[in-house]
N, C-alpha and C positions, 0 to 999 in steps of 0.2 A: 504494500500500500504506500500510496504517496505520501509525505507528511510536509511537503512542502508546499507553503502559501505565503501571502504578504504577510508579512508582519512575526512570524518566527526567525531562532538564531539559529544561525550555521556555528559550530564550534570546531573551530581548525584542532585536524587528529597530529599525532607527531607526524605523520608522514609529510607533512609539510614546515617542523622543525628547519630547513634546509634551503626554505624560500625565505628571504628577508621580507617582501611585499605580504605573507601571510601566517608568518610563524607567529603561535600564541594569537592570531585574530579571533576574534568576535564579530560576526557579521548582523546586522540588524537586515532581514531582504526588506525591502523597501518597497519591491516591485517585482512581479511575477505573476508573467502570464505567457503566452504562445511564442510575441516577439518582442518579449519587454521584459529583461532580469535584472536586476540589479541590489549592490546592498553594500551599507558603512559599516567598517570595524569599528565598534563602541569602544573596543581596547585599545585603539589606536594613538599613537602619540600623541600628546597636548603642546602646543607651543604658545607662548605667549600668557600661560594661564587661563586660554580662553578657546582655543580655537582644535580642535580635534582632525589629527588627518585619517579619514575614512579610507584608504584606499589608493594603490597606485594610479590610478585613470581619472583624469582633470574633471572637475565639475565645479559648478557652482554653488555657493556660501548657501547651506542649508542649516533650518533649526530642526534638532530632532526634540519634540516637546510632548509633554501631555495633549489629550486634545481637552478642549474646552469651545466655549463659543465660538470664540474667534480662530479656533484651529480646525474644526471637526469638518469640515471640507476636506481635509486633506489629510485625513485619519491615513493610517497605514495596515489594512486589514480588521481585523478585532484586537491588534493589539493593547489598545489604549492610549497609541501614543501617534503623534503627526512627523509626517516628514514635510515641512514648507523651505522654498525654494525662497531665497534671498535674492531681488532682481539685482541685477549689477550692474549694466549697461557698463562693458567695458571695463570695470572696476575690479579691483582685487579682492580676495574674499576680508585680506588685513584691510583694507581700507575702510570696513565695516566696523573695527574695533571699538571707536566711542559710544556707537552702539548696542551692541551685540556682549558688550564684554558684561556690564552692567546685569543685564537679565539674565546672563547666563550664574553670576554671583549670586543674583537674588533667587534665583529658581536654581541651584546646583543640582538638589536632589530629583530633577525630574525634566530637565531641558540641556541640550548640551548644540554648538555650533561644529559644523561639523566642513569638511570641504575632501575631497575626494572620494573613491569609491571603488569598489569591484564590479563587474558587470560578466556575463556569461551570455553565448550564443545559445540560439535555443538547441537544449537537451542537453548541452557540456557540463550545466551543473547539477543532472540526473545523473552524468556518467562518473563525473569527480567525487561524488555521493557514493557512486557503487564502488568507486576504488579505495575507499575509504579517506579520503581528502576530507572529509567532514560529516560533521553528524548533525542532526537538526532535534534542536529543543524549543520546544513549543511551550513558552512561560512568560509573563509580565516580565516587562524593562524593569518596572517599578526597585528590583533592590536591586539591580544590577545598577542603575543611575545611582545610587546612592554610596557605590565603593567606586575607591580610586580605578582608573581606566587599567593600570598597570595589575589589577585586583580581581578585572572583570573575569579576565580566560580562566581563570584555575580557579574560581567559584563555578561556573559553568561545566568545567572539569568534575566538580567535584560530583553535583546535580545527576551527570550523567551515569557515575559509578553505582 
């Protein structure tokens, strides 16, 4: 059976130990469907205190947040949680920092900014699945936002055992 949809983790197995782009990641999928994959490591480096790199593949200044009012358009499955797109016109995702840093302080436990990503052609991340590249757990962000990024993989590790 399948277990993959919007809004579950991929938790990078050792077998990918050996790749710098996903060793110890944490994937949030973002997006999954026929011809549309994709998904942020929530474990992924922080620079700046503020700014999380999701991923080797360029993207745009995203907030990953709870949903509430003003997010729930852009829910990420049943997770609970949104992924909303930061417009940029041209702009860097740091260029957004007097912004972005602020709520990301006040909201730590449950909003994080994020910019890069992972992405798959359709079915490569069915087959990466069967080779054992990753396992998928199906659980609230909720306390995963709440430990340091560097804290997230091997609580998920643990979950799994």
């Amino acid at each position: 059976m399948n277990k993959l949809k919007t809004g579950v983790l991929l938790v990078a197995s050792s077998v990918l130990d050996r790749d710098p782009d996903f060793r110890q990641s944490l994937l949030f999928l973002a997006a999954y469907d026929a011809a549309f994959v994709f998904g942020f490591n929530i474990a992924g480096p922080v620079e700046e205190d503020w700014l999380t790199i999701g991923g080797p593949l360029d993207s745009p200044l995203f907030m990953v947040s709870k949903v509430n009012d003003a997010t729930k358009e852009y829910a990420t499955g049943d997770s609970g949680y949104a992924t909303v797109p930061i417009m940029q016109d041209g702009k860097e995702p740091r260029d957004f920092k007097d912004i972005v840093a602020p709520l990301i302080a006040k909201n730590k436990d449950h909003c994080l900014a994020i910019t890069g990503h992972a992405g798959w052609a359709p079915g490569q991340l069915e087959g990466e699945i069967e080779r054992g590249f990753w396992q998928v757990l199906a659980v609230s962000l909720d306390e995963f936002m709440k430990l340091p990024p560097e804290a997230r993989w091997e609580h998920a590790r643990t979950m799994l055992a």
